[in-house]
C-alpha positions as CSV (number, residue, x, y, z in Angstrom):
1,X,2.4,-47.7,195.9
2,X,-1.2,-47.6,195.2
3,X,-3.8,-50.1,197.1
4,X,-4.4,-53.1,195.8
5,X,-8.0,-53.9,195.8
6,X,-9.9,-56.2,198.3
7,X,-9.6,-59.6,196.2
8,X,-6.7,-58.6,193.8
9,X,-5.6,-61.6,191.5
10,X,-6.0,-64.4,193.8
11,X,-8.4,-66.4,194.2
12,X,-11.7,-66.7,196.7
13,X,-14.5,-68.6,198.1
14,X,-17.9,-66.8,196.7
15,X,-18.6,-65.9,200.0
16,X,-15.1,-64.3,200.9
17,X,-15.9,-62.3,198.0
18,X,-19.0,-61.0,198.6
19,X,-18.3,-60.0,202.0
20,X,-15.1,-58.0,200.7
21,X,-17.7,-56.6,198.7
22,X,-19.8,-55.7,201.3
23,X,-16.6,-54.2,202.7
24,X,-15.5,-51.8,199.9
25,X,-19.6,-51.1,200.1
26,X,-20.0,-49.7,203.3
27,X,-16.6,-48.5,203.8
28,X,-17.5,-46.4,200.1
29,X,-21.0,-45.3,201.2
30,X,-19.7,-44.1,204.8
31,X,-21.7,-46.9,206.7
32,X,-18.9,-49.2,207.8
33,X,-19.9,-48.8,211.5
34,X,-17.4,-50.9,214.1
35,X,-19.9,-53.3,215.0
36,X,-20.4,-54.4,211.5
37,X,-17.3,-54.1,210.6
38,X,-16.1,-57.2,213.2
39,X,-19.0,-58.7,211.8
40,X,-18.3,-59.3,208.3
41,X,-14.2,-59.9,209.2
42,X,-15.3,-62.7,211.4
43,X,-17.3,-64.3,208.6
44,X,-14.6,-63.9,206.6
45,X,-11.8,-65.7,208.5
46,X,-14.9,-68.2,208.9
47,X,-14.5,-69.2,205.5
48,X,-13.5,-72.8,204.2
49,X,-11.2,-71.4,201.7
50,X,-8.5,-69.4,203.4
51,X,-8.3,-65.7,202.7
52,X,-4.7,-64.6,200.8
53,X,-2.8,-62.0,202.0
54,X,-3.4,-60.0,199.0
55,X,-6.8,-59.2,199.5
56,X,-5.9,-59.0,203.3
57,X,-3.6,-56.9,202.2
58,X,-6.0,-54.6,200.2
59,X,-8.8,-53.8,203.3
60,X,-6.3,-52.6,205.0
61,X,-5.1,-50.5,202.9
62,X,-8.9,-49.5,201.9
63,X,-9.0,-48.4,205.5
64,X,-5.9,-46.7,206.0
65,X,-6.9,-44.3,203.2
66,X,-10.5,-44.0,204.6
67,X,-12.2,-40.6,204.5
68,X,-13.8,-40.2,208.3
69,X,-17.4,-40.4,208.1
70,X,-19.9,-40.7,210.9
71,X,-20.2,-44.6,211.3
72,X,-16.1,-45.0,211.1
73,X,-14.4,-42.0,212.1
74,X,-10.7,-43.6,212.4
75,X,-10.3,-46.4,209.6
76,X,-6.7,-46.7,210.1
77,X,-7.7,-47.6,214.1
78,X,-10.0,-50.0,212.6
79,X,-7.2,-51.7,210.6
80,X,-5.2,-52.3,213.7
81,X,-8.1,-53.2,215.7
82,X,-9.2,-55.9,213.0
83,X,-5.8,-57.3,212.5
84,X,-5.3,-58.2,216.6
85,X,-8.9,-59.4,216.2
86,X,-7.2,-62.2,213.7
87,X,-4.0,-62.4,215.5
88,X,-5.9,-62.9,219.2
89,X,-8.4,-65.6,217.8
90,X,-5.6,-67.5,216.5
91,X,-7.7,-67.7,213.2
92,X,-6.2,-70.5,210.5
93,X,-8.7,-69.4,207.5
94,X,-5.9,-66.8,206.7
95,X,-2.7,-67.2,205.1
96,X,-0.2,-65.2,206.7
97,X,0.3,-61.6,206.2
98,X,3.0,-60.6,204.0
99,X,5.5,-57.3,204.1
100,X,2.8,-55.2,202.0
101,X,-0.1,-55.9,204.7
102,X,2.4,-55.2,207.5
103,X,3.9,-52.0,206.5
104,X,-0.1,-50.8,205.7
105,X,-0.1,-51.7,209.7
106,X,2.8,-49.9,210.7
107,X,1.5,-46.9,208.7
108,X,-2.0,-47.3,210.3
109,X,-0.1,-46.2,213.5
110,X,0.9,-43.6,212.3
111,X,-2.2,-42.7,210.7
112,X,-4.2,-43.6,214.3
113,X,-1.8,-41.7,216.0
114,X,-0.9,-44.9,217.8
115,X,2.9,-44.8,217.1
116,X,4.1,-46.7,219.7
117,X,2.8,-49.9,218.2
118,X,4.7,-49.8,215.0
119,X,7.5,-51.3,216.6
120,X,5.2,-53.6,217.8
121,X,4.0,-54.6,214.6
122,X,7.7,-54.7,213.2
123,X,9.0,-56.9,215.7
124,X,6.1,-59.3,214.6
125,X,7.5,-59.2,211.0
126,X,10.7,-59.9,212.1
127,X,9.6,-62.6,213.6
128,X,7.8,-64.6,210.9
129,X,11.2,-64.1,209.0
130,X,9.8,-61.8,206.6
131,X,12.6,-59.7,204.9
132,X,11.6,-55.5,205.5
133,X,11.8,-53.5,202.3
134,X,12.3,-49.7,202.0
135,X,8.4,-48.7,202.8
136,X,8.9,-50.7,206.4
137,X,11.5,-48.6,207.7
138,X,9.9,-44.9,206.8
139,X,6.4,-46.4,208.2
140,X,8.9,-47.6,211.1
141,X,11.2,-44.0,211.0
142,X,7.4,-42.1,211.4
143,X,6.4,-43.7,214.4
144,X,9.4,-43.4,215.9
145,X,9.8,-39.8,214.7
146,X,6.3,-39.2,215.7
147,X,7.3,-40.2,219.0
148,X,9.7,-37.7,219.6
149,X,12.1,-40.6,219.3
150,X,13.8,-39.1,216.8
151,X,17.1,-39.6,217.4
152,X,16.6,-43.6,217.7
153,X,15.3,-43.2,214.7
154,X,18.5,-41.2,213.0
155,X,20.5,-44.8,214.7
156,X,18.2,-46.7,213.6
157,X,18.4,-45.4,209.7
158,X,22.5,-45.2,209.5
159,X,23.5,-48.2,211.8
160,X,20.7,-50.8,211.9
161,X,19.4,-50.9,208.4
162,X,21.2,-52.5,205.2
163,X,22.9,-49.6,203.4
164,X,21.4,-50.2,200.6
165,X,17.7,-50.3,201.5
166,X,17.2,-46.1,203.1
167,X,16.3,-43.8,200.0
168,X,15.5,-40.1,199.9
169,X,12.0,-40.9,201.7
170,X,13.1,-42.5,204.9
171,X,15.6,-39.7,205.4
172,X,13.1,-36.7,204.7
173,X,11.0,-38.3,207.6
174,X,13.8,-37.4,210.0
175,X,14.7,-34.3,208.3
176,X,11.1,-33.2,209.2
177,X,11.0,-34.4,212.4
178,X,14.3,-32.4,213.8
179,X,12.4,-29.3,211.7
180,X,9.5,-29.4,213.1
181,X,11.2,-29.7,216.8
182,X,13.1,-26.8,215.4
183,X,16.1,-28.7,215.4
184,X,17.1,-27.2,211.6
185,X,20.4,-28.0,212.3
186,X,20.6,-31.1,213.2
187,X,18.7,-31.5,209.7
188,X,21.5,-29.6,207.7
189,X,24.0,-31.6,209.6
190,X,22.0,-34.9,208.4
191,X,21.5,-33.3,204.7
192,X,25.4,-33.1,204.8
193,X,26.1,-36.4,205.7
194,X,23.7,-37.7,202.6
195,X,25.4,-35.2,199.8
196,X,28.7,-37.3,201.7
197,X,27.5,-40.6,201.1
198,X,26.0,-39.8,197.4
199,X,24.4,-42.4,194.9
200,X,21.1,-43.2,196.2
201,X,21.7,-41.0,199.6
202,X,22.2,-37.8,197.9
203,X,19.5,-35.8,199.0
204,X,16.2,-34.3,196.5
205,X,14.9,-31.6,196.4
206,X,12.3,-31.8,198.8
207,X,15.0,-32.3,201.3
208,X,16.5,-29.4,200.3
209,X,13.5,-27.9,200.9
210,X,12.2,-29.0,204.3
211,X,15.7,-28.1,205.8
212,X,15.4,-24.7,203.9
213,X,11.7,-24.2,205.8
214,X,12.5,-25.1,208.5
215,X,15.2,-22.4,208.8
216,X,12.9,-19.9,208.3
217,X,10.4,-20.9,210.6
218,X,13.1,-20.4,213.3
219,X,13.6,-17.1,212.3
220,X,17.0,-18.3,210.4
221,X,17.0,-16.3,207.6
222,X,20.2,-16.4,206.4
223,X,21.0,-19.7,207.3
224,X,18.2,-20.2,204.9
225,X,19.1,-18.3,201.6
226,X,23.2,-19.7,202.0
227,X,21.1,-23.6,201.8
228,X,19.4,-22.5,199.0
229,X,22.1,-20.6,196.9
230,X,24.2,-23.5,198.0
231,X,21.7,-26.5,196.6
232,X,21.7,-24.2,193.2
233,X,25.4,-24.6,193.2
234,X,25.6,-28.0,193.9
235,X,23.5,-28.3,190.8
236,X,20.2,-28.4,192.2
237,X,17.0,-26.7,190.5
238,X,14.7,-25.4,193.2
239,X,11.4,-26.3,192.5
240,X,7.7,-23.6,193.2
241,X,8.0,-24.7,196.8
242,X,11.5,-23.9,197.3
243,X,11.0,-20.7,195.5
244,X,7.3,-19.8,197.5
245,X,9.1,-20.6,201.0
246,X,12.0,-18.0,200.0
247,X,9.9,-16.0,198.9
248,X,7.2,-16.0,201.7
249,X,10.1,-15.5,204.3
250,X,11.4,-12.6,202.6
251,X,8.4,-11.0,202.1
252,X,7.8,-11.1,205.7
253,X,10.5,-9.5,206.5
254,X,9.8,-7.2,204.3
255,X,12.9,-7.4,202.1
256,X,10.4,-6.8,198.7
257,X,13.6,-6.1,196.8
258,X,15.8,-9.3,197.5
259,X,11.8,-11.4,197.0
260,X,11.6,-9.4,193.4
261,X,15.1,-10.5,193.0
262,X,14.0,-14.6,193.6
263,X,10.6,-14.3,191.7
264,X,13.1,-13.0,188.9
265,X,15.2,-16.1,189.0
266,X,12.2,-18.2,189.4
267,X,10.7,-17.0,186.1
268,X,14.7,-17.4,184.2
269,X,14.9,-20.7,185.5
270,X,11.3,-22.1,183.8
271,X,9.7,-22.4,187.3
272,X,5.8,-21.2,186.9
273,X,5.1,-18.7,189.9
274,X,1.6,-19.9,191.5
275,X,-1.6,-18.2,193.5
276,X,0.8,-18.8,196.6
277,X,3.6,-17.2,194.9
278,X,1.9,-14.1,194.2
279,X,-0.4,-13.9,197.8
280,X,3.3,-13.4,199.3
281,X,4.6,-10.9,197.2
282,X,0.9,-9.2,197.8
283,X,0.7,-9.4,201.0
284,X,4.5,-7.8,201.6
285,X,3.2,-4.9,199.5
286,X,0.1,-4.8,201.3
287,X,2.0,-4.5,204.9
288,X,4.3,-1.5,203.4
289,X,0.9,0.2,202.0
290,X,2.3,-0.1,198.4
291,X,-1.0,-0.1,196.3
292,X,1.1,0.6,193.0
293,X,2.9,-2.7,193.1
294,X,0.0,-4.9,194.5
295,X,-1.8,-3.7,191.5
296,X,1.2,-4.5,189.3
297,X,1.0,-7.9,190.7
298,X,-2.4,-8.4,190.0
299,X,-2.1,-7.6,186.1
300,X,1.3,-9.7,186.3
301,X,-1.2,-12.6,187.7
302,X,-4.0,-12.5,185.1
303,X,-1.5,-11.8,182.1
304,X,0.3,-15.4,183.2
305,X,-2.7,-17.0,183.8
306,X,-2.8,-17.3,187.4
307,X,-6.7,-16.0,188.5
308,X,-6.6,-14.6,192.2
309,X,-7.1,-17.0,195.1
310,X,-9.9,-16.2,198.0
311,X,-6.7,-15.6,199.8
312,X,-5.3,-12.9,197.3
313,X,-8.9,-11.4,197.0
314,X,-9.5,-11.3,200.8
315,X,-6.2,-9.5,201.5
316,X,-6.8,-6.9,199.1
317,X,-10.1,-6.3,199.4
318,X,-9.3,-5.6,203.6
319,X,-6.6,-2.9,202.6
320,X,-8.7,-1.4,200.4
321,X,-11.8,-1.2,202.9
322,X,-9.8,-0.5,205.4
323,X,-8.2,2.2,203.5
324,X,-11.2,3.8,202.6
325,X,-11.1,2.7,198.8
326,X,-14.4,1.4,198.9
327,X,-14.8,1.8,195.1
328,X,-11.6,-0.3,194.6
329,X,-12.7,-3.0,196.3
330,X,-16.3,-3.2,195.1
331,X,-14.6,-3.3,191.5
332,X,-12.6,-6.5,192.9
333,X,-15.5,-8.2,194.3
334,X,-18.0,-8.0,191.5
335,X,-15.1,-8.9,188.7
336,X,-14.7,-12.6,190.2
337,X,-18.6,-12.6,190.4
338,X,-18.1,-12.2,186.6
339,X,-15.4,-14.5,186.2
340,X,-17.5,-17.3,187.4
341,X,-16.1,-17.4,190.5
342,X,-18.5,-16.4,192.6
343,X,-17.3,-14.5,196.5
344,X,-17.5,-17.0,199.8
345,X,-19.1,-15.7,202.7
346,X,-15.7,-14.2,203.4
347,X,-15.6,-11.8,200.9
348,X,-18.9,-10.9,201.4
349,X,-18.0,-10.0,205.1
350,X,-15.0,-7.7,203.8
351,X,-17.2,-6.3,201.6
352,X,-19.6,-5.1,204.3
353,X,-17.0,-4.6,206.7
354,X,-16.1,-1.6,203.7
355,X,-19.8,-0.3,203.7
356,X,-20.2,0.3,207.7
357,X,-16.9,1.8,207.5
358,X,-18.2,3.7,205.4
359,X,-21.8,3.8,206.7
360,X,-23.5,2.8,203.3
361,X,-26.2,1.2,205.1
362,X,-28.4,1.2,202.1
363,X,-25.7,-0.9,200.2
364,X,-25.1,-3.3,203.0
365,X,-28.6,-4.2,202.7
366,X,-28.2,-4.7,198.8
367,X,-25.2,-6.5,199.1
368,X,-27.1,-8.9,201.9
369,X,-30.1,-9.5,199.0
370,X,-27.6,-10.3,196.4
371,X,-25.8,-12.9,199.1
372,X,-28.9,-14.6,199.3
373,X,-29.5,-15.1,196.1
374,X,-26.0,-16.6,195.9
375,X,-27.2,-19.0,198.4
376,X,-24.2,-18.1,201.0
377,X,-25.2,-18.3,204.6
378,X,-24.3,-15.3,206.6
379,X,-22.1,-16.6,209.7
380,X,-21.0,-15.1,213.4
381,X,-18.5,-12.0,212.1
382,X,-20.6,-11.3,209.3
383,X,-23.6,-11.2,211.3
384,X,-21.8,-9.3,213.9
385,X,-20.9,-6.4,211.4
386,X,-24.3,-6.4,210.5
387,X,-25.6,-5.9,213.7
388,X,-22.9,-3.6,214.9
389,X,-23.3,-1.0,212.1
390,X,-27.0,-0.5,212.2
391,X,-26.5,-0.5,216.1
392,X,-23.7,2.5,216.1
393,X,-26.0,4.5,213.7
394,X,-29.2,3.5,216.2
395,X,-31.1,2.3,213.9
396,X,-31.9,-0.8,216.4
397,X,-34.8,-2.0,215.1
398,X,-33.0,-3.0,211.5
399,X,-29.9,-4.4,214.0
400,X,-32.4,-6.6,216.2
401,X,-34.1,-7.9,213.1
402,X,-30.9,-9.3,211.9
403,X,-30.0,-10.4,215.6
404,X,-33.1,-12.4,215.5
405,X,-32.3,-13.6,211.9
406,X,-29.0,-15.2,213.7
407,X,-31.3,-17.1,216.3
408,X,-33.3,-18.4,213.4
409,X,-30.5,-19.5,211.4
410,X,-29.1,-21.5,214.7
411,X,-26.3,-19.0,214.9
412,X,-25.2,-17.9,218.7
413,X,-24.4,-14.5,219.4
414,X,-21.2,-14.0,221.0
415,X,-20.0,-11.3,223.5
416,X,-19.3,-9.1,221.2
417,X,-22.8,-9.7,219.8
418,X,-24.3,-8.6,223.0
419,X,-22.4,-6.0,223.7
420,X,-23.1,-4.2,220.8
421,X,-27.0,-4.4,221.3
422,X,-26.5,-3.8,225.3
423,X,-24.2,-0.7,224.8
424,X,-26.4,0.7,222.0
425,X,-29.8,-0.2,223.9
426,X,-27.5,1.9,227.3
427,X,-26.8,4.9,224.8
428,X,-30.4,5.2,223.9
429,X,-31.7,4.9,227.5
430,X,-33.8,1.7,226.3
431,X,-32.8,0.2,229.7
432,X,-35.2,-2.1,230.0
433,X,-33.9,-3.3,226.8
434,X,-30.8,-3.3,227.9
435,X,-31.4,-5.7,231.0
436,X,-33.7,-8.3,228.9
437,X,-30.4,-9.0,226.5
438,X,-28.0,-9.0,229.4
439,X,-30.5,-11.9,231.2
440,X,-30.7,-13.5,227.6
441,X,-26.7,-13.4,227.2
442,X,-26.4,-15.5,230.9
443,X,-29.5,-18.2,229.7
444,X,-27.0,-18.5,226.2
445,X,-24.7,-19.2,228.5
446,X,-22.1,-16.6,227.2
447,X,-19.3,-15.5,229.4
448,X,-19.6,-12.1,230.8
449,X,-16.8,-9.8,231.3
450,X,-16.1,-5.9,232.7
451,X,-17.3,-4.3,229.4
452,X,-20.7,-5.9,230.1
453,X,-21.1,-4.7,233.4
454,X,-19.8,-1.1,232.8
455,X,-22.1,-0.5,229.7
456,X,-25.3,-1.1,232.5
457,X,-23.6,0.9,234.7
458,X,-23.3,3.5,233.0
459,X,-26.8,3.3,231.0
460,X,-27.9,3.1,234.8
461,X,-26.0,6.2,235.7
462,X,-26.3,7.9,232.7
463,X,-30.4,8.2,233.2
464,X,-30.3,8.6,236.7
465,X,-30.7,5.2,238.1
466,X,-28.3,4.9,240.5
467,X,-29.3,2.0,242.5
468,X,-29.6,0.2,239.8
469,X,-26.1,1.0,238.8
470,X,-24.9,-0.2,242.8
471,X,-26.5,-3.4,241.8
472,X,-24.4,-4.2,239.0
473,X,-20.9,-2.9,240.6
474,X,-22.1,-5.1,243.7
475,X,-22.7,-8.0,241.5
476,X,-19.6,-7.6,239.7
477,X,-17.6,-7.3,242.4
478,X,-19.6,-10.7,243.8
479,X,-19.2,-12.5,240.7
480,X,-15.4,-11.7,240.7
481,X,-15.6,-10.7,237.0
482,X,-12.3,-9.5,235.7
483,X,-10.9,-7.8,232.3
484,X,-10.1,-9.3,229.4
485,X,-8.6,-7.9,225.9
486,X,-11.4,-7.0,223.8
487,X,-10.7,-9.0,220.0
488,X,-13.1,-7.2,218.2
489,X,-15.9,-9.1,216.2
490,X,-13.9,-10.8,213.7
């Protein structure tokens, strides 16, 4: 149902008006702050002419669907906090709420992740003798669900409501709540009981689907494909996210074959394969190293339409670097330049990832001016590779000026920052170096770790300091500084 809009059809004072105005204003413009927000609602219940619920109705529902900004950063919090406002003042100037206004209340819970006052709110309804339609129970089904309550909720829906009031929607909340405890079965048990009770039970599709996704994020595979070759018996037509999650789970367990087989039946059955569609059957090949048939994919891709997703780009693009198949991936990277869909700063990092792999310094720098002119901003990892592959060649000077180009562009170096420079500046002998970055990484405030410690050691050692070097293991040893698992810079 979409919202209705502050006034709607009914009648208001001038005043009313231009405060719901002043309302949809600020709440548009990202400058409904709290404070003013209690403001303007107090004026409003102030009025002579009493407010309807309709427009009631519609702020709340303006500021359930709120995007968070910096003066309101929880609109659907607001909604609840405004409405007890009323209800606490005991304010007459308002006619009372209707079913519409509370289930936009019961769905602020959820929304505020206050769930355990939508059967707060609901009991209120109850109260005032309004009848609940459909929409109150799945608000009232979430909150429960979202309390872990779910099985309350699961009495609640088959014994407590009229039969003829749950549709598909209140039942795929409980579906999804027992999936995502990774209760799957207790889903397919429920999805059962609704093919049992038909008409307006019978489950949808999307049922279908979250039971079928849930499976395979339990690692129930073939629990999974018997659901979904059964809903196509029962005369069911999978829809593209039936088809991606079947084929996202087979591709990760590598059964390409039995994937080709689905993406086949996809295509029969008039159901357009999408970006996410193909980043599976990509990314499958990619694991098994089979270059042939990601390229296939590719052409398959562009010849239907479908241009390559970030996602498919990015997972490409690493293989090939990775690979070695610098050339390959360079040819990637400039073609969506020329499509007019210019690389993130993600690309950009696989990219130069590729040329420090391959220690094309010369290009990295290139690829850095052409960046700019893009206007991406270089971040941490890319940064880090930067810096790292000037460092390992020990060309320090270029690595430092891009380590102080990080600092300038308020981006903190991490450990793996400082260990590259550290280790590099150890190698080299630069010691006193060395010692003014590893003082600099404890004013950043960066957690230091073995690595750290050995790489002075050793420079210490390594140039006949060995004092020095007694220092460190001492203060090490002091500082109770223990090994962690390196993650790279990326």
């Amino acid at each position: 149902m979409p919202p209705r809009s502050f006034s709607g059809s009914v009648s208001v004072s001038s005043r009313a008006s231009e405060l719901l105005h002043e309302f949809k204003h600020h709440l548009g413009s990202g400058t409904l702050w709290p404070e003013l927000a209690h403001q303007l609602f107090d004026e409003l219940l102030r009025q002579p002419v009493p407010v309807s619920a309709r427009p009631l109705g519609g702020l709340f529902s303006a500021l359930a669907r709120a995007q968070p900004s910096t003066a309101c950063a929880d609109g659907p919090a607001l909604a609840i906090d405004l409405f007890n406002r009323m209800t606490r003042a005991r304010r007459r100037r308002v006619i009372a709420p209707d079913t519409y206004t509370y289930n936009i209340l019961i769905d602020c819970c959820h929304r505020a992740c206050r769930p355990d006052l939508g059967p707060a709110f609901f009991g209120r309804l109850l109260k005032t003798g309004i009848t609940p339609d459909v929409i109150t129970y799945s608000s009232l089904l979430q909150c429960f669900c979202d309390m872990k309550r779910t099985e309350e909720a699961l009495d609640l829906l088959l014994h407590r409501v009229s039969g003829d009031l749950p549709d598909a929607i209140s039942y795929s909340v409980i579906l999804k709540s027992f999936c995502d405890d990774g209760r799957s079965q207790c889903a397919l048990d429920l999805l059962r009981m609704m093919a049992e009770k038909g008409a307006e039970h019978s489950p949808s599709v999307v049922s279908y689907n979250l039971v079928i996704h849930g499976f395979f994020k339990e690692g129930e595979i073939s629990k999974a494909c018997h659901l979904f070759h059964g809903m196509i018996q029962q005369g069911y037509v999978p829809d593209v996210v039936t088809y991606n999650s079947v084929i996202n789970a087979l591709c990760k367990a590598r059964a390409m074959d039995k994937a080709e087989v689905v993406l086949r039946s996809m295509v029969h059955n008039s159901v357009q394969p999408d970006a996410v569609t193909y980043n599976s059957l990509i990314h499958g090949y990619l694991i098994l190293g089979q270059l042939k048939e990601t390229f296939r994919l590719l052409k398959v891709m562009r010849s239907q339409g479908v241009m390559p997703s970030l996602v498919t780009c990015s997972s490409v693009m690493d293989y090939l670097c990775k690979h070695g198949k610098i050339k390959e991936a360079e040819e990637m990277f400039y073609s969506r330049a020329v499509n007019g869909r210019k690389p993130d700063i993600v690309l950009y990092s696989i990219m130069l990832h590729g040329y420090a792999i391959e220690g094309s310094l010369v290009k990295m720098i290139d690829l850095c001016e052409v960046m700019a002119r893009d206007g991406v901003v270089p971040d941490l990892p890319c940064f880090n590779i930067l810096i790292n592959a000037y460092a390992k060649y020990g060309m320090m000077d270029v690595a430092m000026l891009f380590f102080e180009d990080m600092l300038k562009q308020g981006v903190k170096p991490n450990e793996f920052t400082y260990l590259t420079v550290i280790s590099a500046f150890c190698k080299m002998g630069r010691m006193d170096d060395a010692m003014e970055k590893f003082s600099e990484m404890i004013d950043m405030g960066v957690p230091l770790d073995t690595e750290v410690y050995m790489c002075m050691v050793e420079g210490y050692l390594n140039h006949g300091d060995s004092m020095k070097a007694e220092e460190f293991i001492t203060k090490m040893k002091n500082m109770d500084i223990h090994h962690k698992p390196w993650k790279g810079n990326r």
